[in-house]
C-alpha positions as a Markdown table, in Angstrom:
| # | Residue | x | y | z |
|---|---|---|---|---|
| 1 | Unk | 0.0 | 0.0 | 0.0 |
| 2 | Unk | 1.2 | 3.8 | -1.3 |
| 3 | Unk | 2.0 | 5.8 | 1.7 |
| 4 | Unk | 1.5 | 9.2 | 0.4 |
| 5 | Unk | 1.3 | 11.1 | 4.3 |
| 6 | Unk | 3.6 | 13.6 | 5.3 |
| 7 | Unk | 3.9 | 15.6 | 8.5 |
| 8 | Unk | 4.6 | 19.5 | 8.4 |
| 9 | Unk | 4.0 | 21.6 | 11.2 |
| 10 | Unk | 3.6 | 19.1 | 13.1 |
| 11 | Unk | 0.5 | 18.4 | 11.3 |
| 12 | Unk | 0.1 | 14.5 | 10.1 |
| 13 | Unk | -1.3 | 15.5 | 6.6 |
| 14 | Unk | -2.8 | 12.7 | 4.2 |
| 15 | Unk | -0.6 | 13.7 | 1.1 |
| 16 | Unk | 2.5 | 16.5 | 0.5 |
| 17 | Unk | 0.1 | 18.9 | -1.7 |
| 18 | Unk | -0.9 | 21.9 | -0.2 |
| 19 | Unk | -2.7 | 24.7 | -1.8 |
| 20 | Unk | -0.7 | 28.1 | -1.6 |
| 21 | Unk | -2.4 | 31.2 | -0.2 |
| 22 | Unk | -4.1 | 32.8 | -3.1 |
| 23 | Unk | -7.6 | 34.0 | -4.2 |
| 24 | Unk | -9.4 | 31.1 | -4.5 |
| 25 | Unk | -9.4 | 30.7 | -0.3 |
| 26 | Unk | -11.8 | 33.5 | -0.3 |
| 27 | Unk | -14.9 | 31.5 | -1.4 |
| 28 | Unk | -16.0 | 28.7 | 1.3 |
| 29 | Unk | -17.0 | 26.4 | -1.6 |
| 30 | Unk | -13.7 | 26.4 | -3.1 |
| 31 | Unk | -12.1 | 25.0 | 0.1 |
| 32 | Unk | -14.7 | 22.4 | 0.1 |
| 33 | Unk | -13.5 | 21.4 | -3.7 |
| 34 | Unk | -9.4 | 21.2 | -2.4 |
| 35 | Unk | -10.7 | 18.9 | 0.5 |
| 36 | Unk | -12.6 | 16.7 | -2.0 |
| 37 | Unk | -10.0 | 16.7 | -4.7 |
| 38 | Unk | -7.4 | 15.1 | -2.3 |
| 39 | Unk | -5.6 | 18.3 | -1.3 |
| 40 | Unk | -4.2 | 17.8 | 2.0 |
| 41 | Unk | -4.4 | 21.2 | 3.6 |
| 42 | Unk | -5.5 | 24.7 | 2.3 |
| 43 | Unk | -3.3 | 28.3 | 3.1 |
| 44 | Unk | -5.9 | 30.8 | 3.1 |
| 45 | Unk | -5.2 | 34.8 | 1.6 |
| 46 | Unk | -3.3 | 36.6 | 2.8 |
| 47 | Unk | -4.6 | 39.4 | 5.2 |
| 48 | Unk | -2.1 | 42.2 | 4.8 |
| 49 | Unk | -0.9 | 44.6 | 7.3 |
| 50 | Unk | -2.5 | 47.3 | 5.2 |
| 51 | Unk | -5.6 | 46.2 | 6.8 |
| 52 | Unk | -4.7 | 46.6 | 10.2 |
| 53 | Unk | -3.0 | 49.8 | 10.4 |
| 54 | Unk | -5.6 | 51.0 | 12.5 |
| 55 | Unk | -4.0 | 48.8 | 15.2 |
| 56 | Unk | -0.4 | 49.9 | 14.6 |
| 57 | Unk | 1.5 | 53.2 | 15.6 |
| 58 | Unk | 4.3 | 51.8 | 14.4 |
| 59 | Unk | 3.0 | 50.8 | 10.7 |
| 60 | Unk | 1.1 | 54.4 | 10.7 |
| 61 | Unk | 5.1 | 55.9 | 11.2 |
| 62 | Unk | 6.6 | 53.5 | 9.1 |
| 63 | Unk | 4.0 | 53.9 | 5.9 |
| 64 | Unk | 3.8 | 58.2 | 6.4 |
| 65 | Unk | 7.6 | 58.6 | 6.7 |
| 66 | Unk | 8.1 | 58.7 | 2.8 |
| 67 | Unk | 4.7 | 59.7 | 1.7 |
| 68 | Unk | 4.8 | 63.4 | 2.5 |
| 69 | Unk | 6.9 | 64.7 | -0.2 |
| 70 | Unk | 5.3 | 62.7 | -3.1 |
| 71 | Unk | 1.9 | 62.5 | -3.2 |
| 72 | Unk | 1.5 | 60.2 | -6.0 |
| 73 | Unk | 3.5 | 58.0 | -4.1 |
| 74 | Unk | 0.1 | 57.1 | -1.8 |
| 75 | Unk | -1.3 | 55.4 | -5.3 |
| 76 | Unk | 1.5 | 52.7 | -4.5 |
| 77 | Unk | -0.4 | 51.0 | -2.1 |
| 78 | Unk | -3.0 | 48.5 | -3.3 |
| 79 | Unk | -6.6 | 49.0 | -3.2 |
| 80 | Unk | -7.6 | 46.3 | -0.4 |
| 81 | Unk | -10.7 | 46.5 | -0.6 |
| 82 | Unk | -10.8 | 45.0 | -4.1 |
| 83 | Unk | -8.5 | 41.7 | -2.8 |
| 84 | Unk | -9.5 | 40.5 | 0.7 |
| 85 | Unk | -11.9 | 41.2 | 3.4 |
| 86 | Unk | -11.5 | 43.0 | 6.6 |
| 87 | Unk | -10.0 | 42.0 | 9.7 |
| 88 | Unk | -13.0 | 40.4 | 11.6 |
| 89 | Unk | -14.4 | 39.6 | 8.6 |
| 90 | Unk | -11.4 | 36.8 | 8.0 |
| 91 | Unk | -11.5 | 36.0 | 11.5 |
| 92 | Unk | -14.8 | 35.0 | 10.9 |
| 93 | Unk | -14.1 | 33.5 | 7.4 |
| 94 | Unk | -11.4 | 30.6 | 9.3 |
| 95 | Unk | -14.2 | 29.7 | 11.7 |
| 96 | Unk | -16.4 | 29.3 | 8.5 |
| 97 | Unk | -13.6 | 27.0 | 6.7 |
| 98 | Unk | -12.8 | 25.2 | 9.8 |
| 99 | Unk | -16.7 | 24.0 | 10.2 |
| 100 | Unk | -16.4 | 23.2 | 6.2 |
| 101 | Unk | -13.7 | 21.2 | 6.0 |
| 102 | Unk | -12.0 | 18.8 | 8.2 |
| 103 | Unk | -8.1 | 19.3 | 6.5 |
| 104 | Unk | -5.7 | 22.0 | 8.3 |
| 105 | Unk | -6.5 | 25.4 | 7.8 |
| 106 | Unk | -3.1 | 27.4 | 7.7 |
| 107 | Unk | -4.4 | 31.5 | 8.2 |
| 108 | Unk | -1.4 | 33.8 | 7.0 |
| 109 | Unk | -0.5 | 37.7 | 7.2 |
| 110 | Unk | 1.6 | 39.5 | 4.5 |
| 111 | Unk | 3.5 | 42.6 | 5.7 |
| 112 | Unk | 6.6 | 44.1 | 6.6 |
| 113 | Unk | 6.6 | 45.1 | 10.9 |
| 114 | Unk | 5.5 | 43.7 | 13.8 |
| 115 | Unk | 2.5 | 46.1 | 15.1 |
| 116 | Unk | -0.7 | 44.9 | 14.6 |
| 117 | Unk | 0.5 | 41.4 | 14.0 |
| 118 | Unk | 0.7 | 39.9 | 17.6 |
| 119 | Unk | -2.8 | 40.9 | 18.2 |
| 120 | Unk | -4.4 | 39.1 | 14.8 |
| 121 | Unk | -2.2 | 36.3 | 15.2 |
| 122 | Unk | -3.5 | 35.5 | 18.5 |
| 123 | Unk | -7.2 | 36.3 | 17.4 |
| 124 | Unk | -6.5 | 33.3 | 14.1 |
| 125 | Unk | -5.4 | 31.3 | 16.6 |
| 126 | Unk | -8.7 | 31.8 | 19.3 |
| 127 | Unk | -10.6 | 31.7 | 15.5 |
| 128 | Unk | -9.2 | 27.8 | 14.7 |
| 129 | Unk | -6.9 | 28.4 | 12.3 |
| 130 | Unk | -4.5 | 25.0 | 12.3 |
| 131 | Unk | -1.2 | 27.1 | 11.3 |
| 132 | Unk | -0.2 | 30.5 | 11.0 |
| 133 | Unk | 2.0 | 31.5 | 7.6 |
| 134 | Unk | 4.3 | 34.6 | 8.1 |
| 135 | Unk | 4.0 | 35.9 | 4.6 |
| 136 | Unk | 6.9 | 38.5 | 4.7 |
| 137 | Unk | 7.3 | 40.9 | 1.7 |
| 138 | Unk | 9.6 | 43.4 | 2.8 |
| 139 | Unk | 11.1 | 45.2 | -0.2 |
| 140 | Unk | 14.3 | 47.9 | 1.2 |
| 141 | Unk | 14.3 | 50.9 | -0.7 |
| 142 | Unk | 16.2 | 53.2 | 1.7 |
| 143 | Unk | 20.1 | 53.0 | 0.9 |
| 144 | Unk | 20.8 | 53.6 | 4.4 |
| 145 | Unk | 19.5 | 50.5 | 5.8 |
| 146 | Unk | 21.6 | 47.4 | 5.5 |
| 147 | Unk | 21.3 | 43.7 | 4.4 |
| 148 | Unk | 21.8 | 43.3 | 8.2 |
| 149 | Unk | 19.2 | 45.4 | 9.0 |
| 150 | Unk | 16.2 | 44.2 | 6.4 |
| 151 | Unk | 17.5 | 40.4 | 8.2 |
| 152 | Unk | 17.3 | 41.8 | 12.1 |
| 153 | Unk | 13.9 | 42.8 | 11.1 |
| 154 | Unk | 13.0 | 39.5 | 9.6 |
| 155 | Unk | 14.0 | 37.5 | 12.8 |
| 156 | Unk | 12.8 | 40.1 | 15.2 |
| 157 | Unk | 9.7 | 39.7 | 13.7 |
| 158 | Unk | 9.2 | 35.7 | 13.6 |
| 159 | Unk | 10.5 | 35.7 | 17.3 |
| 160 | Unk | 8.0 | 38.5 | 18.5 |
| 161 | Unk | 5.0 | 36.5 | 16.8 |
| 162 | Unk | 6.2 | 33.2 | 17.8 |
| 163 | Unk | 6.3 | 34.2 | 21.2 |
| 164 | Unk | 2.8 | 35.0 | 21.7 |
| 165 | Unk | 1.1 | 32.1 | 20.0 |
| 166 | Unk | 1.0 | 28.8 | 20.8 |
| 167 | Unk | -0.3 | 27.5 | 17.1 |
| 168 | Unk | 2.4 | 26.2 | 14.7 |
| 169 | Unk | 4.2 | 29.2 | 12.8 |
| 170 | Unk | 5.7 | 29.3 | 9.4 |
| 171 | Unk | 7.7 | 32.3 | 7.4 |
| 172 | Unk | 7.6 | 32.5 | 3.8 |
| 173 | Unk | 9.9 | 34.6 | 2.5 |
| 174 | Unk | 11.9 | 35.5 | -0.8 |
| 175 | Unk | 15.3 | 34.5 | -2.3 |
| 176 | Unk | 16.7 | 37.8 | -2.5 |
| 177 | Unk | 19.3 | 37.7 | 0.4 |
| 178 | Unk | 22.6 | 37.4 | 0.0 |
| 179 | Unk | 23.3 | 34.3 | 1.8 |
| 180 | Unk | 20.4 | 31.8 | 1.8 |
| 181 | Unk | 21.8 | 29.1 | 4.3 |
| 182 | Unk | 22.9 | 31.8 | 6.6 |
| 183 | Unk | 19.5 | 33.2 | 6.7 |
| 184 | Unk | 17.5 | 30.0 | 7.0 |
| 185 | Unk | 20.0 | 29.3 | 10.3 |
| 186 | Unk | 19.1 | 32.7 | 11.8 |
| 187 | Unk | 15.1 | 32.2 | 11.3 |
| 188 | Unk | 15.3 | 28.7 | 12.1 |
| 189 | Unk | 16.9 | 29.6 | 15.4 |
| 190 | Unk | 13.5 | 31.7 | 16.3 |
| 191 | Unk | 11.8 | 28.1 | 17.0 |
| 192 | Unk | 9.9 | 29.1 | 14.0 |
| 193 | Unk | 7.9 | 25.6 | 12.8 |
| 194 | Unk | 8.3 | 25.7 | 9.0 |
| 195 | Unk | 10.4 | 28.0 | 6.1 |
| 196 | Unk | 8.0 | 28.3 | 2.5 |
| 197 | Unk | 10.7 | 28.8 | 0.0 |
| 198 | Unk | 10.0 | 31.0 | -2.2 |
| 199 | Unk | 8.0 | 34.0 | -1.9 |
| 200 | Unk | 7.6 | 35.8 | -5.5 |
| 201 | Unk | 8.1 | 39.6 | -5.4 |
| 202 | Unk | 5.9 | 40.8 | -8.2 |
| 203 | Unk | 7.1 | 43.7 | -10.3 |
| 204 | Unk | 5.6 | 46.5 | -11.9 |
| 205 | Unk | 5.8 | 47.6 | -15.6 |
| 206 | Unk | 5.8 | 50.6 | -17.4 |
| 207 | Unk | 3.2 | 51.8 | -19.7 |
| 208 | Unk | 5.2 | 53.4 | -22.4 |
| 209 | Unk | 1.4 | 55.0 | -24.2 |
| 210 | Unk | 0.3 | 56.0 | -21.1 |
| 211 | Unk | 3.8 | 56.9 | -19.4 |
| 212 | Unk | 2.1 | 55.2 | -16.2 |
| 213 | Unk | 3.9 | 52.6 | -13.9 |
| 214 | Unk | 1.2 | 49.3 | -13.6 |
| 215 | Unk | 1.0 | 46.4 | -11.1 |
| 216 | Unk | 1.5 | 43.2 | -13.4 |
| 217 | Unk | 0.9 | 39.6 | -12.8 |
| 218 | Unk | 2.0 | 36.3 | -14.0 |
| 219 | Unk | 1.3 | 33.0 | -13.3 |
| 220 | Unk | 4.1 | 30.6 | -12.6 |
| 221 | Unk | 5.5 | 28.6 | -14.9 |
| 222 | Unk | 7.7 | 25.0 | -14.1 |
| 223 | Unk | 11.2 | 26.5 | -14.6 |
| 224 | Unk | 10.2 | 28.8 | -11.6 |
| 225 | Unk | 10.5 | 25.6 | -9.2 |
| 226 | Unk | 14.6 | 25.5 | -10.0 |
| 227 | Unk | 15.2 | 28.0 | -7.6 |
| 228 | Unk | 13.1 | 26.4 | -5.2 |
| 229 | Unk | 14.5 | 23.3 | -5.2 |
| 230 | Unk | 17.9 | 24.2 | -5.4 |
| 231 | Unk | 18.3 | 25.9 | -2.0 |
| 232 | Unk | 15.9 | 23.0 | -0.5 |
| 233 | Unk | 18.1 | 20.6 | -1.4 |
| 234 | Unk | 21.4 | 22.8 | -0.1 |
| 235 | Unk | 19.4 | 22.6 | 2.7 |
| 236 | Unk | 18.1 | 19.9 | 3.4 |
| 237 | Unk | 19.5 | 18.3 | 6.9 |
| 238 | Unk | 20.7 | 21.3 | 8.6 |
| 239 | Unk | 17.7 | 22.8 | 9.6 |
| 240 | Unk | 14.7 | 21.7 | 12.3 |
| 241 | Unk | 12.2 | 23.7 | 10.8 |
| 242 | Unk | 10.4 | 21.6 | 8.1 |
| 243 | Unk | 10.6 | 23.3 | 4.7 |
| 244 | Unk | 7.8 | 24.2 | 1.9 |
| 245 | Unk | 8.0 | 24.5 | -1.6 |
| 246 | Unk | 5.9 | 27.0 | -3.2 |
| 247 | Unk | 6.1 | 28.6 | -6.6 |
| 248 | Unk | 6.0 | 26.2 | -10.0 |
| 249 | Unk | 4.7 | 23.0 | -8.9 |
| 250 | Unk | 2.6 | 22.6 | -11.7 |
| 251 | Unk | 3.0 | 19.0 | -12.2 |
| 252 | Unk | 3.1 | 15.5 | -10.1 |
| 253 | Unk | 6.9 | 15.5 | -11.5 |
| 254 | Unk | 7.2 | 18.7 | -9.3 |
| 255 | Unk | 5.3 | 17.7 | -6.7 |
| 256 | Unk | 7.5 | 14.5 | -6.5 |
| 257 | Unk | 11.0 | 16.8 | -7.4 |
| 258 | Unk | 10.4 | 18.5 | -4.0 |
| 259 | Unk | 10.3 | 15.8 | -2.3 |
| 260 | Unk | 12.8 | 14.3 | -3.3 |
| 261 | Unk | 15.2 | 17.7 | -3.1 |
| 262 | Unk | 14.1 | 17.2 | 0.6 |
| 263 | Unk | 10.8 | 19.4 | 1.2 |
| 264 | Unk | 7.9 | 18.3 | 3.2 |
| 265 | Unk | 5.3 | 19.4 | 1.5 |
| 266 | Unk | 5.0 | 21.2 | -1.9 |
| 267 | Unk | 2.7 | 23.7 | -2.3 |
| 268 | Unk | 0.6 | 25.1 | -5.5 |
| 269 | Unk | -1.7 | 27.6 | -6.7 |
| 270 | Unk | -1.1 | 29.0 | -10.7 |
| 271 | Unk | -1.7 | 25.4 | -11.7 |
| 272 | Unk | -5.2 | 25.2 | -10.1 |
| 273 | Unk | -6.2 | 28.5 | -11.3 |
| 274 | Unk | -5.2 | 27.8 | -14.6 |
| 275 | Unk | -6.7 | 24.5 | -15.4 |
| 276 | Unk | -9.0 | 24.4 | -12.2 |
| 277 | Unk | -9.1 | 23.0 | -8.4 |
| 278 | Unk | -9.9 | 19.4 | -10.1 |
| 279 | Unk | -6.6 | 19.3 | -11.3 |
| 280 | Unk | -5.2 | 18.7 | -7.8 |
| 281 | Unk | -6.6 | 15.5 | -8.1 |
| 282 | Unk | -4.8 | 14.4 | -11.3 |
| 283 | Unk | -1.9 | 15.6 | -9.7 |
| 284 | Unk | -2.5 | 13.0 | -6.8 |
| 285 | Unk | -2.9 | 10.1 | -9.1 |
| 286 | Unk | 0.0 | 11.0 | -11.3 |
| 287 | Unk | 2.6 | 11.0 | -8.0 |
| 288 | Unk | 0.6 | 7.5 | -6.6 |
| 289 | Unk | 0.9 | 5.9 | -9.9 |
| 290 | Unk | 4.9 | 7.1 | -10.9 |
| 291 | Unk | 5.3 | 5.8 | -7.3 |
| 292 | Unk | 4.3 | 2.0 | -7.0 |
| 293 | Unk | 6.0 | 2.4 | -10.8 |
| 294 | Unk | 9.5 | 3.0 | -9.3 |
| 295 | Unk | 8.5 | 0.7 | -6.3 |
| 296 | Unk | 8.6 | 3.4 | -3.7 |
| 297 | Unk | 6.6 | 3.1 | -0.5 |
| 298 | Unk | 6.1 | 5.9 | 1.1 |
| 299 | Unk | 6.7 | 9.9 | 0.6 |
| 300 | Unk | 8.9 | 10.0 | 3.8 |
| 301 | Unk | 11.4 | 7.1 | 1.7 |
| 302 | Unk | 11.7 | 9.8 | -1.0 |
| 303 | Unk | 12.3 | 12.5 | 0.9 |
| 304 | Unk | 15.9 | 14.5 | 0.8 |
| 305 | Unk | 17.3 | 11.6 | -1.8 |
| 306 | Unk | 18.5 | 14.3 | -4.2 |
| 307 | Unk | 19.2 | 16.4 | -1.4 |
| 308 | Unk | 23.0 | 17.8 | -1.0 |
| 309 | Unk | 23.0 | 15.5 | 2.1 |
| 310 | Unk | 23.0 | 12.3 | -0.4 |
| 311 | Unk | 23.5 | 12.9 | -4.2 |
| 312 | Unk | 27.3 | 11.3 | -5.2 |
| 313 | Unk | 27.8 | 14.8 | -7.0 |
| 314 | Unk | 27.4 | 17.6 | -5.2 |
| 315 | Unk | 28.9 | 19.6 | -7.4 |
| 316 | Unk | 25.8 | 20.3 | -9.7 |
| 317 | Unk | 25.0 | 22.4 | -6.7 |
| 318 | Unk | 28.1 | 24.5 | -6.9 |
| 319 | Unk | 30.3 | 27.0 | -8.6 |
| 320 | Unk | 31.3 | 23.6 | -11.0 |
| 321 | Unk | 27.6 | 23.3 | -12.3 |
| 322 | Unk | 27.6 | 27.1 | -12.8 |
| 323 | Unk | 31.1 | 26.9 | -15.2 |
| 324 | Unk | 29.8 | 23.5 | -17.0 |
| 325 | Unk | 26.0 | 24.7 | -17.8 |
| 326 | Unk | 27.7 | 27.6 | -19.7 |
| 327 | Unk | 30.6 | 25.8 | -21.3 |
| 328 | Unk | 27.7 | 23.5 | -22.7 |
| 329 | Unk | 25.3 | 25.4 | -24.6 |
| 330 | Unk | 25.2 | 25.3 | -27.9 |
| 331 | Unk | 23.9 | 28.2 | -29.9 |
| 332 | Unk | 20.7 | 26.9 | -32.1 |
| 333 | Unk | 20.5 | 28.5 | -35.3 |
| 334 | Unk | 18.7 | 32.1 | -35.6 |
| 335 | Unk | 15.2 | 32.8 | -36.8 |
| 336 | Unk | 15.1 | 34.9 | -39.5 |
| 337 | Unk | 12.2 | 37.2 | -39.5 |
């Protein structure tokens, strides 16, 4: 029998795919369709900091220090009201999923400082939420303040929350730092439960007719999970934090990659809004069946092989891989037009 189980967070979950906090959370019927397609646990949106300023002196400081001279630069911040749902309202909205569905229900907050954060974390936890996901997007623009300083704020951060909630904590975060491992040390010194590698930073464009800058959106592709699984598997064995994947698991062949590169869980949301929730569920089938294929038994026997900690080459993690891929590509011939 195909033991497809996992824990992470301490949670015993019946399968490694998750559904990443996106959208689709918001409606109560679409976290019914996850439980019934076989997904084993549902992150729900994001409630962002923005939303709870009301509760924060030190967000109200933080947002009106570089606001007053440029008054356009108030149009940066998103419209909320056209994304999510107020604060009790999502308080409300996990007791509603909770009573829906009987997999873990993960809550998360996106922002940048600690002030209203303790409070709502606390109030997901009294609300049932299974997990908390620290969704950080913190994106420096001052010159002044240091790598050191964006990372003190990080950890200062995951220590305050973690210290005032008994649930299990997770941080998602994003790659941009300049030494992963180091980083991963210093949050997974907090205590904090679980690391979601990666978060994606999404960047505006420019609107050269109407000389305007726009928010712009894409969905993942597969080629985003490289990253991914590349520091999970550097990582793999030096950490006691459990560690996500999130961002391009499109396919059972990535679900089963990041498990392998020595994730417990991999987690997935441009797929399903691309070809629907069902999909999950072909996803499922496809990673039972290449399983008893290759005679494996379990998820937990696959997890880490093709971590650092066990390939014969570790190399292809390395400077070396960096100087072979580029003495090895061979220029095809060009298009003519």
């Amino acid at each position: 029998m195909i033991d497809l189980s996992t824990t992470y967070l301490g949670l015993k979950l019946k399968n490694p795919l998750v559904a990443s906090s996106s959208p689709l959370a918001k409606d109560i019927n679409n976290i019914r369709k996850f439980e019934d397609t076989g997904v084993s646990a549902v992150v729900l949106h994001s409630l962002f900091e923005e939303q709870i300023n009301a509760e924060s002196l030190e967000l109200d400081r933080f947002l009106s220090r570089s606001t007053e001279s440029y008054a356009e630069s108030l149009n940066y911040f998103p419209d909320m009201g056209n994304y999510n749902i107020g604060p009790d309202a999502y308080l409300e909205h996990i007791r509603k999923a909770k009573e829906a569905v009987r997999i873990p229900v993960i809550a998360s907050l996106n922002g940048v400082s600690a002030g209203g954060w303790v409070r709502y974390a606390r109030l997901m936890q009294e609300a049932g939420a299974d997990g908390l996901e620290l969704n950080i997007y913190l994106l420096p623009t001052d010159p002044e303040v240091s790598g050191e300083k964006v990372e003190a704020n990080y950890v200062d951060l995951v220590r305050h929350v973690m210290a005032n909630v008994r649930i299990p904590v997770a941080v998602k975060f994003g790659p941009y730092f300049s030494s992963i491992p180091n980083f991963c040390r210093k949050l997974d010194q907090t205590g904090v439960d679980g690391l979601v590698m990666f978060n994606r930073f999404y960047q505006p464009d420019f609107d050269l007719e109407a000389l305007e800058v726009r928010p712009s959106l894409f969905l993942s592709d597969s080629n985003t999970l490289l990253l991914r699984l590349h520091w999970v598997a550097l990582m793999y064995g030096h950490l006691r934090a459990d560690m996500a994947v999130t961002g391009g698991v499109h396919t059972s062949t990535g679900l089963l990659k990041s498990m392998m590169a020595g994730a417990k869980v991999a987690m997935s949301t441009s797929c399903l809004l691309k070809y629907g929730i069902d999909y999950a569920g072909q996803i499922i089938a496809e990673v039972r069946e290449w399983m008893e294929e290759h005679e494996y038994e379990s998820i937990e026997q696959m997890q880490g092989s093709m971590s650092v900690k066990h390939v014969t080459n570790a190399a292809v993690f390395e400077r070396a891989n960096y100087m072979k891929v580029l003495s090895s590509y061979v220029q095809p011939e060009p298009h003519r037009l």
